[in-house]
C-alpha positions as CSV (number, residue, x, y, z in Angstrom):
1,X,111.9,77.5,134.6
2,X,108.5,79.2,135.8
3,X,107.8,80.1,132.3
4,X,107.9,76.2,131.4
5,X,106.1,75.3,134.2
6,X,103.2,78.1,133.2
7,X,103.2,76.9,129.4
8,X,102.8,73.4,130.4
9,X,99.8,74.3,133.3
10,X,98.2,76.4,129.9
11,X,98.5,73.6,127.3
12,X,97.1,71.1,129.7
13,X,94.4,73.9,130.8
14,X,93.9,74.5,126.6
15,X,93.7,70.5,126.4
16,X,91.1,69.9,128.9
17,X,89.3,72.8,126.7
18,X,89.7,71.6,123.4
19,X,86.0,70.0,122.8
20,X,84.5,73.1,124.3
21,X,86.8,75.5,122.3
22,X,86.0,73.6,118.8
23,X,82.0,74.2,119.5
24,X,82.9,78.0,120.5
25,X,84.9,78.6,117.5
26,X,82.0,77.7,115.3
27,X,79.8,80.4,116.4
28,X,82.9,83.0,116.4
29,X,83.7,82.7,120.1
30,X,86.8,81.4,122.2
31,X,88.4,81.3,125.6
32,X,91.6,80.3,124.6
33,X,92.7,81.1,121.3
34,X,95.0,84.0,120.7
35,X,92.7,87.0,119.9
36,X,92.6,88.0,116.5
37,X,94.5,91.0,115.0
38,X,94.5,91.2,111.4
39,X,91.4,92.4,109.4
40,X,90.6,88.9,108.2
41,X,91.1,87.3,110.9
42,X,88.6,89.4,112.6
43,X,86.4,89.7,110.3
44,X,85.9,85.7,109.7
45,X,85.1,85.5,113.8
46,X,82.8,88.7,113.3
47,X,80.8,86.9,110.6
48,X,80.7,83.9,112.1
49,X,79.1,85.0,115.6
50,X,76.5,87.1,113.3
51,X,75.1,84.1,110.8
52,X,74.9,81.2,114.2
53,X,73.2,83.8,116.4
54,X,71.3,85.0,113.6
55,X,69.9,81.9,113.0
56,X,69.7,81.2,116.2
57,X,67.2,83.9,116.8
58,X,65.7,83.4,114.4
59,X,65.2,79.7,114.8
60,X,63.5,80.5,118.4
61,X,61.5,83.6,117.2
62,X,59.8,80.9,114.6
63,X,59.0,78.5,116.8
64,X,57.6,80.8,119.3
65,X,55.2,82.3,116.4
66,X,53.9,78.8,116.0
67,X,52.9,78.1,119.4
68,X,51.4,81.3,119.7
69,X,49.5,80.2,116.5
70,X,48.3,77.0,117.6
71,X,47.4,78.3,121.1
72,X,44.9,81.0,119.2
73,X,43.2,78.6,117.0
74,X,42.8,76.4,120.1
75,X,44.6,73.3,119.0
76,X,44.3,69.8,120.6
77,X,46.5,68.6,123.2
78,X,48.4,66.2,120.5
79,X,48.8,69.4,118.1
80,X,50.6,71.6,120.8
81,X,52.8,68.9,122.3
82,X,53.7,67.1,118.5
83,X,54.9,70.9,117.5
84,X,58.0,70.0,119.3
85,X,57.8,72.2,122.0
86,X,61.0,70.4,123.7
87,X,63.0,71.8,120.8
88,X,61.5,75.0,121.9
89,X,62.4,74.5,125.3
90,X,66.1,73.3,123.5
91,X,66.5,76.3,121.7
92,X,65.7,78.9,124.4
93,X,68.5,77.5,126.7
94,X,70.8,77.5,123.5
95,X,70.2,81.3,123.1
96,X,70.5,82.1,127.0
97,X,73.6,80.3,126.9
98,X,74.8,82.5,123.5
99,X,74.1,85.6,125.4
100,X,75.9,84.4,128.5
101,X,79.4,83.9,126.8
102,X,79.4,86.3,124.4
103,X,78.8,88.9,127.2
104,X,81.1,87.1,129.3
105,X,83.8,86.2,127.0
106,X,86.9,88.7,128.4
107,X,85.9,87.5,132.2
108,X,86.0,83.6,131.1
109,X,89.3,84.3,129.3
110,X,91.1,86.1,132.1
111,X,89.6,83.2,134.6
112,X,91.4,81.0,132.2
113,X,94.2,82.7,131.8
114,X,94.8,83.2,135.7
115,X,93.9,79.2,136.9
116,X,97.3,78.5,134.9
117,X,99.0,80.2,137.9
118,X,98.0,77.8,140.3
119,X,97.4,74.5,138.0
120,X,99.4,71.9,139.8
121,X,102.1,70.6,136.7
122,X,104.9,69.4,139.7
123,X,105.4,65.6,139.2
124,X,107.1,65.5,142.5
125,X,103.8,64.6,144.5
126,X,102.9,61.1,142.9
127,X,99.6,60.9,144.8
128,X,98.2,65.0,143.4
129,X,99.6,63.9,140.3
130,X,97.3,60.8,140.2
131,X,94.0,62.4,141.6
132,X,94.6,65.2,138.9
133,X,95.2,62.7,136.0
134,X,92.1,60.8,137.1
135,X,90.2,64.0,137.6
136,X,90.8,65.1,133.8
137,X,90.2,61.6,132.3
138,X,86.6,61.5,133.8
139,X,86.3,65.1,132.3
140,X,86.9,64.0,129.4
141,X,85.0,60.3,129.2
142,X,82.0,62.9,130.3
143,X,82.9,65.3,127.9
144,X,82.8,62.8,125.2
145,X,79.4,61.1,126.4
146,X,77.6,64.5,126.5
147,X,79.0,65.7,123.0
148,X,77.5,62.3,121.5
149,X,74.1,62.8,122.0
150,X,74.2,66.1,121.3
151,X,76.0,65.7,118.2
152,X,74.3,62.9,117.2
153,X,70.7,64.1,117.8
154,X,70.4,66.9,116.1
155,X,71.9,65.1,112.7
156,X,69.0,62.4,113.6
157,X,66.5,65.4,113.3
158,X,68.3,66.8,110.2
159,X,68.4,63.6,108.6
160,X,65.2,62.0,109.3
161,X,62.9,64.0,106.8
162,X,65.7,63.0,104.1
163,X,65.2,59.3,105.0
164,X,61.6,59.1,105.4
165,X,61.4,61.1,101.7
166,X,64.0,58.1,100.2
167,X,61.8,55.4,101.8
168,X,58.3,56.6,100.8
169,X,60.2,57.3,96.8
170,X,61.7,53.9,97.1
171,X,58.6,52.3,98.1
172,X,56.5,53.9,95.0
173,X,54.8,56.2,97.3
174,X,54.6,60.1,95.7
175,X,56.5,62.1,99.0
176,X,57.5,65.5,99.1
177,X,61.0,66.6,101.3
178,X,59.3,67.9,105.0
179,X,60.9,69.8,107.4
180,X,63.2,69.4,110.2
181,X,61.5,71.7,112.5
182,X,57.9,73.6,113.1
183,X,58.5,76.9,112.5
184,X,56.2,79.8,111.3
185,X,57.4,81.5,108.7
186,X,55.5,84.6,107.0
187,X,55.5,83.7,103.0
188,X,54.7,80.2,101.9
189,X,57.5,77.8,102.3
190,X,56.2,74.9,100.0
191,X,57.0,76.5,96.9
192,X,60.1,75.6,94.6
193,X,63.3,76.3,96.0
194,X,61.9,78.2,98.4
195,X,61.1,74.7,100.1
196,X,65.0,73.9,100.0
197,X,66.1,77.0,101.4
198,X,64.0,76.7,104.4
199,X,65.6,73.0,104.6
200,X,68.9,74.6,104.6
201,X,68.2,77.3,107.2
202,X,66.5,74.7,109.4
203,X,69.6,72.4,109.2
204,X,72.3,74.9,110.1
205,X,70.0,76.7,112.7
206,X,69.6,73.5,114.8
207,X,74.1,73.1,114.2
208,X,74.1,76.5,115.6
209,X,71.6,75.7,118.4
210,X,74.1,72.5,119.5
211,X,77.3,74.2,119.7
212,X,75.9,76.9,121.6
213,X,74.6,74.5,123.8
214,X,77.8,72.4,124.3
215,X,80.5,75.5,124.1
216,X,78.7,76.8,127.0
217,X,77.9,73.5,128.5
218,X,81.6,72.0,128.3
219,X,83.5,74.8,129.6
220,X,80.6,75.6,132.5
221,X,81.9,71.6,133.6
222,X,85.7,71.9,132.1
223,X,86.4,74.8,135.0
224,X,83.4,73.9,137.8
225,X,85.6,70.2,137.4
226,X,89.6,72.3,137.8
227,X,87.8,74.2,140.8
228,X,87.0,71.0,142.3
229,X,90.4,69.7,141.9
230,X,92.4,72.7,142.7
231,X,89.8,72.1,146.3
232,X,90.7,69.0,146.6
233,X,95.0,69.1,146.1
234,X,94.1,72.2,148.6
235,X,93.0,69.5,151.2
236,X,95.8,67.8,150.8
237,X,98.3,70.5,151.1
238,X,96.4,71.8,154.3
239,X,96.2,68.2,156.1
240,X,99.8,68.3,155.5
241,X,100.2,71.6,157.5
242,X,102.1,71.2,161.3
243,X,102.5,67.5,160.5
244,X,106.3,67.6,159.4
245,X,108.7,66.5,162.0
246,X,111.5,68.4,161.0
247,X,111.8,71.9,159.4
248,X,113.3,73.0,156.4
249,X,116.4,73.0,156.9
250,X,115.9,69.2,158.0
251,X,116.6,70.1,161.8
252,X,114.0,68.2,163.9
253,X,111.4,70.3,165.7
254,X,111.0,69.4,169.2
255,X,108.7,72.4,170.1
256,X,105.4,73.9,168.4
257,X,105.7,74.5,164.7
258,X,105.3,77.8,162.8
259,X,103.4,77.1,159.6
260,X,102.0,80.6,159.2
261,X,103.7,81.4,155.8
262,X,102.5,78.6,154.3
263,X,99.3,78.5,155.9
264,X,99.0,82.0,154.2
265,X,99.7,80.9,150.9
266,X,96.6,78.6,151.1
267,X,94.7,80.7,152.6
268,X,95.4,82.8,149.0
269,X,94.6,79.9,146.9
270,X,91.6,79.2,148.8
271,X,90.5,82.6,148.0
272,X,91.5,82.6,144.2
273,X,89.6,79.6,143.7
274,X,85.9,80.9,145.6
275,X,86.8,84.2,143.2
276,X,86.7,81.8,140.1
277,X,83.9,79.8,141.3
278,X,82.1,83.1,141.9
279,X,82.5,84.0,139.0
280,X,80.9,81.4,137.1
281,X,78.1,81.4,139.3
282,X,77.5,84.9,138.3
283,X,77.9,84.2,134.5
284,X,75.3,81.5,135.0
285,X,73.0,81.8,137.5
286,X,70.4,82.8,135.1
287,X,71.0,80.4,132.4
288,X,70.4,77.5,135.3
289,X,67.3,78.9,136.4
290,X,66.2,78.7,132.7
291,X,68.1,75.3,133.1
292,X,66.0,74.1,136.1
293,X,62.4,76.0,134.9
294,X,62.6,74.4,131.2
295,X,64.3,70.6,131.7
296,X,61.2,69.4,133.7
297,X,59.1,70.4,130.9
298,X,61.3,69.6,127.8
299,X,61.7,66.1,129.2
300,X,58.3,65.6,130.0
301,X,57.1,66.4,126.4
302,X,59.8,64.4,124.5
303,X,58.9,61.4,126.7
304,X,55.3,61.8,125.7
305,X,56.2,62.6,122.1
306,X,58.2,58.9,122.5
307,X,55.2,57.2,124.0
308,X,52.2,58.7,122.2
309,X,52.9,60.6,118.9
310,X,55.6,60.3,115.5
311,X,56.8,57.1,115.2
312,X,58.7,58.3,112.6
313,X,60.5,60.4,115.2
314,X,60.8,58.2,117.8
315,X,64.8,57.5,117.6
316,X,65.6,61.7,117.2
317,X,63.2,61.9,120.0
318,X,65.0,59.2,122.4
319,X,68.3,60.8,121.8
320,X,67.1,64.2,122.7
321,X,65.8,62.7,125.6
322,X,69.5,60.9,126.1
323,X,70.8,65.0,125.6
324,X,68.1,66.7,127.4
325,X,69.1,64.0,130.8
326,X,72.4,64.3,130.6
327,X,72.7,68.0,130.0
328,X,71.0,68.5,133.2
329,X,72.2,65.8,135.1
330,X,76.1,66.8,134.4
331,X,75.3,70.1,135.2
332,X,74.0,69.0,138.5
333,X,76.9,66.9,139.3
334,X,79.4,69.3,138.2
335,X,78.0,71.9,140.5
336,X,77.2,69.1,143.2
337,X,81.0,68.4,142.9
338,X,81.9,71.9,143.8
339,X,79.7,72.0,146.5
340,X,81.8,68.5,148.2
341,X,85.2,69.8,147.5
342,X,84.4,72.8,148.9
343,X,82.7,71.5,152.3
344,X,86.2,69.3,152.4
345,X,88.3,71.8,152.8
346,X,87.1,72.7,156.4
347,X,87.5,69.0,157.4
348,X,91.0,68.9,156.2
349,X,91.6,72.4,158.4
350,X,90.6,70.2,161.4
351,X,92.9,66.6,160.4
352,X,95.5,69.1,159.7
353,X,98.1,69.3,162.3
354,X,96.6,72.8,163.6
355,X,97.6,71.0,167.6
356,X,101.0,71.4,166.8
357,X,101.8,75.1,165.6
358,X,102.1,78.0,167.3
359,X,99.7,80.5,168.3
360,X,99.4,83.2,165.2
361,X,99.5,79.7,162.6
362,X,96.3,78.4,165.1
363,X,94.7,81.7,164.5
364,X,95.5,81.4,160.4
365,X,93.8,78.4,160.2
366,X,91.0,79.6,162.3
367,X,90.0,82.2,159.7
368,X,90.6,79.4,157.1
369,X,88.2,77.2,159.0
370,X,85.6,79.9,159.7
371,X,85.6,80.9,156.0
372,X,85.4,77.4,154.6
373,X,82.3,76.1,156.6
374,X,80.2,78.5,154.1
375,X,80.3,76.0,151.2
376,X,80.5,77.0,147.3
377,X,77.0,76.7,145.8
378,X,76.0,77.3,142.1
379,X,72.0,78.4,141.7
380,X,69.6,79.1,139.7
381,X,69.3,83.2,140.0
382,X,69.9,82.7,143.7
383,X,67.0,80.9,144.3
384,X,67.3,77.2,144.2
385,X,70.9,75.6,144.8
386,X,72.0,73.0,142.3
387,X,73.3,70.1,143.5
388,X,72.8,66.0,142.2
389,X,69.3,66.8,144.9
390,X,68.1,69.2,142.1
391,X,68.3,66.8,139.4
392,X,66.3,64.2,141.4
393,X,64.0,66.8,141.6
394,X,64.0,67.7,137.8
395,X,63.0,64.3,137.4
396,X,60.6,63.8,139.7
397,X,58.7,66.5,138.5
398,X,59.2,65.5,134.8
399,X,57.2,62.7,135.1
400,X,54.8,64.5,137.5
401,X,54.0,66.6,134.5
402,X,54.1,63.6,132.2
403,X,51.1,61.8,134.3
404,X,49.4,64.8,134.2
405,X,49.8,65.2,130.0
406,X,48.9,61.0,130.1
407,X,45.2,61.8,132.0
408,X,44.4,64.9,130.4
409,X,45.3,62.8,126.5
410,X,43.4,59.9,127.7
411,X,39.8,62.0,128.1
412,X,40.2,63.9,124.8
């Protein structure tokens, strides 16, 4: 029976995973797949992770070459912003986020692996069977909204040089094929089939950039959104602590109750879930500080892209600026989410019935409290916290640096 009950918490776990899983896979990664044994099977994985961060790197070391060109011959304001630097900023998070899971990977699968064995799957308690179905139909509604303009963007920006080639043929115009990205490269990419290969490596470089983005992205939510829960059917468990009016045994209790046992058994969840949420905080502290240093200025330059420069552009560049929002944004909410639940759990100590046990279950409780008023954060590297506050600030200091772009453009 506990081995049903453990399959069904891991299929449900696995579910809840799936969107983030199919992303990992195509770079060679997994949490949840069975790890592979056979020669081919390992192979195909190796391969995989070597061509997507391969062109991954070698996607950001080409862009970087190109600023570092413009800046040296001194290039307008226009030039340096129109050379997509948000893509820049785009494909820098991409790559810390590649480093993060593959060096992560065993931690996130044992993390995984070990939430199974306190994933609520008991359909006896209506009311934490409802709050966790809700809780994993908003994952996936925002799952689903976050993969869309993802998805959808960077298949704008692969698509776009195609269309604008079949419009300019169709309309008699002579057109050559351009390219989806700027990117220096060190041999001359306009000549014959050299020109299509370059297409061909920008194409899959910016599909590699994406899922490396969204495998990391989706299971960063996927478990920050079971911690939460887990917090939250904690609460409820714990307000329900000293409130029974007859024991087990269904022999009414007239005195003061003794609810140490179970008091200690959420005293261990409570622990098991601050060691999961720890450990995602330590897996990506650094990639939200690259998160919170590199939004403000990726959002700022894709709005003035929108407002001032390609035309052309303009639709790729309002979906990245749909990604770019709610990347950060569900992040933010996510870890702001965490924060809540986790700040709850002291207020559900104190509406627990803590009046009417005994002495040592008072003193359980205590330590429960006293542990549970430090609250869960996420940060960037430790030094800024990241809740929904942080993303107001993101924003706010977007457009502080987009009214400073807007004067300095206007006295050129």
């Amino acid at each position: 029976m506990l081995e049903d009950v453990k399959f069904k918490a891991r299929e449900e776990i696995r579910y809840s995973l799936s969107y983030c899983n199919f992303f990992l896979r195509r770079i060679g990664l997994s949490f949840i797949d069975d790890v592979p044994v056979t020669f081919n099977e390992k192979l195909i994985v190796f391969l995989s992770f070597v061509i997507s961060s391969s062109l991954l790197i070698l996607m950001v070391v080409g862009q970087y070459a190109y600023i570092a060109y413009l800046l040296m011959n001194n290039v307008s304001l226009e030039q340096l912003i129109g050379s997509y630097l948000h893509i820049a900023g785009y494909d820098t998070m991409s790559f810390g986020k590649l480093l993060t899971i593959w060096y992560k990977q065993s931690s996130f699968r044992q993390v995984v692996n070990e939430l199974a064995d306190i994933w609520p799957v008991s359909e006896e308690d209506q009311k934490a069977v409802a709050v966790k179905d809700n809780s994993l139909t908003s994952l996936r509604r925002r799952q689903a909204l976050y993969l869309f303009w993802n998805v959808l963007g960077v298949w704008l920006y692969n698509l776009t040089p195609v269309v604008i080639h079949l419009y300019r043929l169709g309309r008699g115009m002579s057109s050559d094929l351009g390219y989806i990205w700027q990117i220096y490269y060190p041999f001359d990419k306009t000549k014959p089939f050299v020109h299509e290969l370059v297409y061909i490596f920008e194409t899959f470089a910016g599909v590699a950039s994406v899922c490396c983005m969204l495998g990391s992205d989706v299971f960063f939510i996927s478990m920050a959104n079971h911690i939460s829960l887990l917090l939250r059917l904690l609460q409820e468990r714990i307000r329900r602590l000293g409130m029974s009016d007859v024991d087990t045994n269904g022999v009414p209790i007239t005195g003061t109750q003794d609810c140490y046992e179970q008091i200690v058994g959420v005293i261990k969840i409570h622990q098991r879930l601050i060691s999961y949420a720890n450990d995602l905080e330590d897996a990506f502290s650094v990639v939200n500080l690259i998160n919170v240093l590199l939004s403000s200025v990726n959002i700022c330059c894709v709005v003035f892209s929108i407002v001032f420069l390609e035309s052309w552009m303009e639709m790729s560049n309002k979906f990245f600026l749909g990604a770019a929002m709610t990347q950060m944004g569900i992040v933010c909410w996510y870890a702001d989410d965490i924060y809540r639940a986790s700040m709850g759990v002291s207020d559900a100590v104190y509406e627990s019935g803590w009046y009417r046990c005994n002495t040592r279950s008072r003193r359980g409780l205590l330590a429960m409290l006293q542990r549970s008023q430090k609250p869960l954060y996420f940060t960037a590297l430790k030094f800024k916290t990241i809740t929904m506050t942080t993303y107001t600030s993101i924003l706010t200091t977007s457009y502080s640096y987009f009214t400073l772009l807007y004067t300095s453009y206007r006295q050129e």
